[in-house]
N, C-alpha and C positions, 0 to 999 in steps of 0.2 A: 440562426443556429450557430454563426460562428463563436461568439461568447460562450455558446453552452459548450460546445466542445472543445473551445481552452480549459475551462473550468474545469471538465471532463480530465482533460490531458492532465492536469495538476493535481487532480486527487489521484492518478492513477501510478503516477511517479514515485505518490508515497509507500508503494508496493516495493519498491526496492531496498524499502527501511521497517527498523522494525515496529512492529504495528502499535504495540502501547506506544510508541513516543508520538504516534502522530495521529493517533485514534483522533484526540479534542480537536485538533486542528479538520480531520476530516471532515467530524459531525458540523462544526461550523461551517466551512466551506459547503456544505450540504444545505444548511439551512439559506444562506448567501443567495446557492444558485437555483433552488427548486423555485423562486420564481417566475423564474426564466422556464425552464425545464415545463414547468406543467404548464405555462401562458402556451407555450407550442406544443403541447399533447405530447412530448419527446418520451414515449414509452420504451422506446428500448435503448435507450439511453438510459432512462430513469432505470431500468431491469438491470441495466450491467449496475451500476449505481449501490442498486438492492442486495447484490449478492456477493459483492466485495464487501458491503459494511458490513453485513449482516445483524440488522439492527434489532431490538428485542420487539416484541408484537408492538409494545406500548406506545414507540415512536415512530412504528410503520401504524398505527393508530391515525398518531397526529398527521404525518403525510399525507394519509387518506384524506382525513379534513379539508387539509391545502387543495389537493385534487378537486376538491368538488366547491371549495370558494375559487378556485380557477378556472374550473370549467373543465378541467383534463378528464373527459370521461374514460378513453382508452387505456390511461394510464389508473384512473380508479376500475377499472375491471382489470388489469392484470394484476393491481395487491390484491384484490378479491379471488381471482381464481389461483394464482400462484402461492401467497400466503394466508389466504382463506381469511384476512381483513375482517373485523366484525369492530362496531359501536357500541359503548353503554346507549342509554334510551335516550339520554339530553345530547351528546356528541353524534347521534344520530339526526334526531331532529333541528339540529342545529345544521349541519351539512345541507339537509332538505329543504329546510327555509333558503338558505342560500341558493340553492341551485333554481329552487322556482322561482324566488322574487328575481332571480339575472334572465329569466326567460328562456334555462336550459330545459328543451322538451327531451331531451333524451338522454340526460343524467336524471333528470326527473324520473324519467321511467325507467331508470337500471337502481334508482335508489327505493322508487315504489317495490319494484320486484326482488332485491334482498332486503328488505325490513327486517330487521331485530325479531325472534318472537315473540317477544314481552308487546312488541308495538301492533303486528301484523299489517297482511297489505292493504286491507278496507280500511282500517287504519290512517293506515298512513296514507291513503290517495286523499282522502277525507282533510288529512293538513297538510297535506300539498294545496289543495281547493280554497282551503283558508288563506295559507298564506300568501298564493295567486290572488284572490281579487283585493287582498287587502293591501297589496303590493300595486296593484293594478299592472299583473304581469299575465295579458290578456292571451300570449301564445301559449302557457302554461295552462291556465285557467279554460282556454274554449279544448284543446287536446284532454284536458281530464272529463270534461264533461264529455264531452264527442264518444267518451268510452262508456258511459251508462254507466249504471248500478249503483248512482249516489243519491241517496234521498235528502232532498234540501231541506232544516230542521230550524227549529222556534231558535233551537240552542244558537245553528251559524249564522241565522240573521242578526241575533244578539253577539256574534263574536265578528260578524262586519260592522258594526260600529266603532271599531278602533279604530277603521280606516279613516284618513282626513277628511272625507265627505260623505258623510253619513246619506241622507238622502239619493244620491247616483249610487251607491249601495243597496240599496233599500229599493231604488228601481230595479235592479240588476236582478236582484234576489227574487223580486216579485214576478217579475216576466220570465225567470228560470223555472216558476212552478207552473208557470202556466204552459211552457213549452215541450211538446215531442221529441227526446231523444233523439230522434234522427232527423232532427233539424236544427241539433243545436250547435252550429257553426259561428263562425265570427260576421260573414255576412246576415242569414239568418237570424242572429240575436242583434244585429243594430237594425234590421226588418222591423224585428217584433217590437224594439225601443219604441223604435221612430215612429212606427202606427199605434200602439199605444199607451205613449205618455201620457194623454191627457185626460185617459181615463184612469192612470195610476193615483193620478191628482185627484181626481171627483172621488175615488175609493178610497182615497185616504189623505183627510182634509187638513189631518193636523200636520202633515210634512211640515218642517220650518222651512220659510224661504231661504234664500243663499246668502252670502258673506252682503252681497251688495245692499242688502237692510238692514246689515248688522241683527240680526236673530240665530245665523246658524250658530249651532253648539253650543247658545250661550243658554244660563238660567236668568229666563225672562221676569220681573216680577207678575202676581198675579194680575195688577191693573193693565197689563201690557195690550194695548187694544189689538184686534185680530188683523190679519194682513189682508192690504187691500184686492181686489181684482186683479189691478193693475200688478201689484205685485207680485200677486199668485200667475198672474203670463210670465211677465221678466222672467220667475223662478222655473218655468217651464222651458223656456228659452235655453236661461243660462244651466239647468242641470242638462238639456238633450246636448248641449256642444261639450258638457264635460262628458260624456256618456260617449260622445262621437270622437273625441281625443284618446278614450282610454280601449277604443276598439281600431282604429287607426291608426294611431302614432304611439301605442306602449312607450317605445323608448324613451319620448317625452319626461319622463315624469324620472328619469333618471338623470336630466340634462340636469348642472347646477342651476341653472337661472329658473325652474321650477322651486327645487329648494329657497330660491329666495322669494319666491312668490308674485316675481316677473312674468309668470305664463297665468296663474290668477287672474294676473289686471285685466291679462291679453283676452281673458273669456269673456272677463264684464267688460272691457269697451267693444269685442262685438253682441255680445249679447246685447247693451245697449242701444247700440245702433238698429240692430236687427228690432228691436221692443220697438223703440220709439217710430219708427218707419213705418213697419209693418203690423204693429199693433197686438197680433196672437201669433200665438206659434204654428198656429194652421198655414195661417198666410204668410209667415217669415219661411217656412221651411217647404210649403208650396212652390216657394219661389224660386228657391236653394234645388228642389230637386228637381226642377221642370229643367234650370238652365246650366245645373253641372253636373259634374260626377261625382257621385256617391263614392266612389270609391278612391277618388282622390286625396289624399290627407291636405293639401291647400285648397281643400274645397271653401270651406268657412270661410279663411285667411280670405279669398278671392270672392267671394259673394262678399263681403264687408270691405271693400276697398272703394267708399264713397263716404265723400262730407258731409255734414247733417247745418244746417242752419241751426243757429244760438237757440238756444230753450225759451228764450223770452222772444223772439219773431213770431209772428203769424203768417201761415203760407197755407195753400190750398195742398195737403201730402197725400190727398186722394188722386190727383190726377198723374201725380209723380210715383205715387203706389201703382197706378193701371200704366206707365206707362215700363216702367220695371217688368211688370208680369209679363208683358206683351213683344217687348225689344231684349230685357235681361240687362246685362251689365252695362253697356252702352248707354242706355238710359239713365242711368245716373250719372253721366260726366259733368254735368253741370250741376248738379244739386244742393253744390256747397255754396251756387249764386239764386238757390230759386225763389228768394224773396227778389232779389233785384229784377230777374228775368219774368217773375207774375207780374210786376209792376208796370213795368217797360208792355208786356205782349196784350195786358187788361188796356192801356192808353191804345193801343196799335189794333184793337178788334180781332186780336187772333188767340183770346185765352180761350182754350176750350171752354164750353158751359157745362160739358159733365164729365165726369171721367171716364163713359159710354161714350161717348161722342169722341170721344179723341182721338185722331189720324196719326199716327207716328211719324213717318216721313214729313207730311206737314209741319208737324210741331219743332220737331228737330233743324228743320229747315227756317222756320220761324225765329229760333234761338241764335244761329248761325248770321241771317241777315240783319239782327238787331243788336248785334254785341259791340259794335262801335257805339250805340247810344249808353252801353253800360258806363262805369268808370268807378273807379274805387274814389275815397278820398285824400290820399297821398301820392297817386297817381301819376300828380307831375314831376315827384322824384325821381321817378324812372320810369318814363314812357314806355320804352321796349319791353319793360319785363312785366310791365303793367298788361299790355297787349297777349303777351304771354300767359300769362296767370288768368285772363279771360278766355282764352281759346281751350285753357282746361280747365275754365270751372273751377279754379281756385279763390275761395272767400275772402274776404276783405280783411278779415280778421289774420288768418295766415299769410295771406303778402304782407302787412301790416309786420310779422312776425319777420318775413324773411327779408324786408329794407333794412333791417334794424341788425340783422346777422350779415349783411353785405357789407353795411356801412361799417360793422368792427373790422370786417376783412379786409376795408381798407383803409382802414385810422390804422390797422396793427398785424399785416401782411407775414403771412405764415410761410416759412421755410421747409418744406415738405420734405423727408426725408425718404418718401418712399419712389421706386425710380419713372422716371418721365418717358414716354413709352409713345413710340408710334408707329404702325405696322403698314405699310401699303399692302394693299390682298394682293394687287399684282404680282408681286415677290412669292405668291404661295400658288400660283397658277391661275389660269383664265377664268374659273368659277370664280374667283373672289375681289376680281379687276375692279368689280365697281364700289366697294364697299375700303376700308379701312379703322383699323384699332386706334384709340386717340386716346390721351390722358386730359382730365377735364380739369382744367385751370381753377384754381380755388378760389376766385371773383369772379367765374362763368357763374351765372345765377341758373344753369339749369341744373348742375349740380346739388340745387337742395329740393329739389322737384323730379329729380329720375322718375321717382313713381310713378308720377302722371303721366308720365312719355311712355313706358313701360309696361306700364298695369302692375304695379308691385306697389309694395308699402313703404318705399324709402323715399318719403317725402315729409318737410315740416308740418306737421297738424296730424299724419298720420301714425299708424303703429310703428314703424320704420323711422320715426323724426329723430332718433338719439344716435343712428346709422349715417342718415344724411348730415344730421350735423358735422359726426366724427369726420365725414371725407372731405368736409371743408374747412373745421377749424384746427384738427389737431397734424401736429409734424408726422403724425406714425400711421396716417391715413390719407385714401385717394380714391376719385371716382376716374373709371375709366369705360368707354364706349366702343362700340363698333358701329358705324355710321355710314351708311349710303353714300358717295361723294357727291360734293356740290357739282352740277352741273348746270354750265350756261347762268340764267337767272334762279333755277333753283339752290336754293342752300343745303347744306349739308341736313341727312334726315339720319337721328337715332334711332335703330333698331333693336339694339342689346344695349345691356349694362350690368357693372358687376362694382360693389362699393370695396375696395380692396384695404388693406392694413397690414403692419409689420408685427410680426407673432416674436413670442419667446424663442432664445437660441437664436436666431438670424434666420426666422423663416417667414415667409411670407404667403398671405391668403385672400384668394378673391373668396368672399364671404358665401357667392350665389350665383350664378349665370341667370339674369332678368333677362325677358327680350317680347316682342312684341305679339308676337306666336309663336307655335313649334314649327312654324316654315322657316324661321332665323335658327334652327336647334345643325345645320349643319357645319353654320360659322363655328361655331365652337371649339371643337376640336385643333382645326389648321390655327386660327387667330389664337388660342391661351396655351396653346401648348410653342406656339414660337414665341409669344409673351413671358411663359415662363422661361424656356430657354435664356431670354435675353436678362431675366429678373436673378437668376443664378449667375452669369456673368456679372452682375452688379455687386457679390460679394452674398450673395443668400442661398442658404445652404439646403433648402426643401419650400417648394412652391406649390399648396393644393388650393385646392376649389370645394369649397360648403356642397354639401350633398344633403342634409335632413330634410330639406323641404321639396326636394327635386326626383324624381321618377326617372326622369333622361340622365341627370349628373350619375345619380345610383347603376342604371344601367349601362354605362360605359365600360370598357375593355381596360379602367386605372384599377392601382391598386390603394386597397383604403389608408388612409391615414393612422397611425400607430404609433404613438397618441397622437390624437387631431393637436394641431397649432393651438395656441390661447394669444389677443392679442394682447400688447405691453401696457397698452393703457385705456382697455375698456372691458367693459364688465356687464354691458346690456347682456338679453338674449338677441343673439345671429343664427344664421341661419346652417351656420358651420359648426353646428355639438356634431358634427361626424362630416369628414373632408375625405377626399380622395388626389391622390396625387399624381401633379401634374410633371413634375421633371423635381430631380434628386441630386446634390452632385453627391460622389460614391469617394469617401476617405481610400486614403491609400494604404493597402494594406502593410501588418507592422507598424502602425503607427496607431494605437489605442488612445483616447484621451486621457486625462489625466484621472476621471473619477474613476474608468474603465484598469488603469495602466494600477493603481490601487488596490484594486479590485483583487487583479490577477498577479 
């Protein structure tokens, strides 16, 4: 607020002069600063504002507009009641588009209940409704229905096909008729998805399958042969996870890296995974709900964090299918070697004969004492990390991948820019004596493998591989750990990890706090917040931590990021489209920067 009440100070000074000479310069300075002004709801600031210009209705019009592309609802109800503010019918409906596709529930409903009369309120709830799910702006959208008295019409199923995915519309719409008002909630309506999609499909055969057959949206020609089986599952797959992203992560779909159709990919390679694994969406999503939380938004992300063997191998994926349903995630840690590991335990008499028959413990135990007979075939270029890449089930094909990103790291050794970092716990009191912060050396080869250690995605082969790259080959990126200490003959064990990078402006961001469970969620706090401290003495002026993907990071006692960081040289999606912050250093007052010192 202090910006706004410089600005404030300056137009008010022009009081002492007379008022035609500095009318223009006011209304500018006014347009300058209502940015600012309605970003913080500053209604009585904006009131004093109102009544010194005293502006014609026409341009407390347009203010209002601003109001409500900002989201200032308290400040759009006092032009309302103070100037009795009113819209033509297009400058009406234009505000209201805005305000539901941003996911304001409650400009929504102060704009529902003064509607125009030419518009009225049935009206306009009815294209609040529209432009929610064609927005997929799900908190908007489940509070208008939650309210009853909308009949879902031939007209809006035909006016939800504008939306980019026809089909998850088309679901949406159909399971909204078939639902009781008093159950149409955001849990509730992914109930109703989730039990029945696949009789959506049997009712309606002609749906096109999704991007991944190339059919959606497009005009097929007439010889186009019809979609197979197989493809008609995938498409059942891949529209329930878009259907389960647009009831759980909304924001999503406002992150840029959506726009670029980086979150697309991210559906069809697990969707893929999930198809090829598990074959129907009965048994992928059996799976999915037996061993997590529904209500999770990395629910997905975390049921598909396992390797698939090459398309072209043969492997027995029944016994690996029952052994998934029976242990959950644990059960696929090797999966990216199960052609090698059936090979090896069929020679050794320990392959199960059915996938009824199969002991888990046993099996697991089977794998464990047979992995020294495994071996990749490059394997003598690096023993140790050969050994490594076996203990987690990393295929042959991805070491393969990562000798070859080692061996540039050492033909052509990276000067890391970002600061080198080590915390003993001792220093933060007797809970954290045993453990220690570490920066991960950029020819440490477990730094392109975090994931594995972890249970996260930031490893080469996985969805996270352009993350793990960044921390190892670019100057403006860094992995960093909190780690058990070595003791005696034991080595040092990772528990957390966090892929860090240097953001626009001199700021800097751990992208995510990974960690092995939420028994490591207490490190956190004491270990990145004296991390950061020490990361702002290095010369950086604002230090957060990625929050989208995180429940624990969201629910913490920081304050969010405003604007979230962006880093200098990368452009994936992270997990940081929304950061909160960990330590700030605070300019000295009297001393504006330069674009600010202009400004004013």
């Amino acid at each position: 607020m202090a910006i706004t009440l410089a600005l404030v100070k300056k137009l008010h000074l022009s009081l002492e002069q007379p008022q035609t000479k500095f009318r223009d310069a006011e209304l500018e300075a006014l347009r300058d600063v209502q940015s600012v002004l309605f970003y913080h709801d500053a209604v009585s600031v904006t009131s004093q504002l109102m009544r010194h210009l005293q502006l014609p209705l026409a341009e407390l019009e347009e203010v209002f507009i601003n109001c409500c592309y900002f989201g200032a609802l308290n400040t759009a109800r006092m032009l309302r009641e103070q100037y009795s503010v009113t819209l033509d019918e297009y400058s009406y409906l234009s505000s209201l588009r805005q305000a539901t596709r941003s996911g304001n529930v409650m400009l929504t409903d102060f704009l529902i209940a003064n509607a125009p009369p030419e518009i009225g309120e049935a009206t306009a709830r009815k294209a609040a409704l529209a432009y929610a799910h064609s927005s997929y702006a799900f908190p908007c959208f489940n509070h208008i229905i939650a309210q009853g008295g909308i009949e879902i019409t031939a007209e809006d199923l035909e006016r939800a096909k504008d939306g980019p995915s026809i089909h998850s519309i088309q679901s949406i719409m159909l399971m909204l008729e078939e639902m009781e008002e008093n159950t149409r909630s955001t849990k509730s309506l992914w109930n109703e998805i989730y039990g029945g999609l696949a009789e959506i499909h049997r009712r309606n055969p002609d749906l096109q399958p999704s991007d991944r057959f190339q059919r959606h949206n497009m005009d097929l020609p007439a010889d186009t042969p019809p979609p197979t089986d197989a493809e008609r599952e995938f498409d059942r797959i891949y529209t329930l996870l878009r259907l389960r992203e647009f009831l759980l992560k909304p924001h999503i779909f406002f992150d840029p890296s959506f726009a670029r159709g980086e979150m697309r990919l991210a559906y069809e390679e697990q969707a893929t995974k999930l198809w090829k694994f598990f074959g129907t969406v009965q048994a992928a999503f059996s799976y999915i709900e037996r061993w997590f939380d529904q209500t999770d938004p990395q629910a997905i992300h975390d049921a598909c964090l396992f390797d698939l063997p090459d398309d072209d191998q043969v492997w027995d994926v029944a016994v690996w299918r029952a052994l998934a349903m029976k242990i959950g995630r644990k059960g696929l840690s090797y999966l990216g070697l199960a052609v090698e590991i059936e090979e090896v335990l069929r020679k050794e008499g320990a392959w199960p004969v059915s996938p009824q028959a199969l002991n888990p413990p046993a099996f697991l135990q089977s794998i464990t004492d047979n992995l020294i007979k495994l071996d990749y075939p490059r394997a003598g270029e690096n023993p140790e990390f050969a050994m490594f890449c076996l203990e987690h089930g990393v295929s042959a094909k991805v070491f393969d991948e990562c000798l070859d990103i080692l061996k540039r790291l050492k033909d052509s050794p990276v000067e890391s820019k970002c600061p080198q970092l080590t915390i003993d716990g001792a220093t933060l009191g007797p809970d954290f004596a045993g453990y220690e912060f570490v920066t991960i050396d950029k020819t440490d080869f477990r730094g392109l493998l975090l994931g594995k250690i972890v249970n996260c995605c930031q490893s080469i082969g996985s969805a996270g591989a352009r993350c793990a790259l960044h921390g190892m080959e670019s100057p403006y990126g860094q992995h960093y750990v909190i780690q058990r200490k070595a003791k005696g003959t034991h080595p040092a064990e990772i528990v957390a990890a966090s892929w860090g990078w240097i953001g626009e402006g001199k700021s800097f961001t751990f992208d995510s706090f990974e960690r092995l469970s939420a028994d490591y969620n207490p490190l956190f706090l004491p270990f990145y917040q004296e991390a950061a401290k020490q990361i702002t003495q290095h010369g950086f002026s604002r230090v957060t931590v990625g929050s989208a993907g995180s429940h624990f990071i969201r629910g913490l006692e920081l304050n969010p990021a405003d604007p979230p960081a962006k880093p200098v040289d990368h452009d994936g999606y992270p997990d940081s489209s929304t950061q909160m912050v960990l330590a700030e250093k605070l300019r000295r007052r009297g001393k504006p920067d330069e674009a600010m010192r202009e400004r004013l």
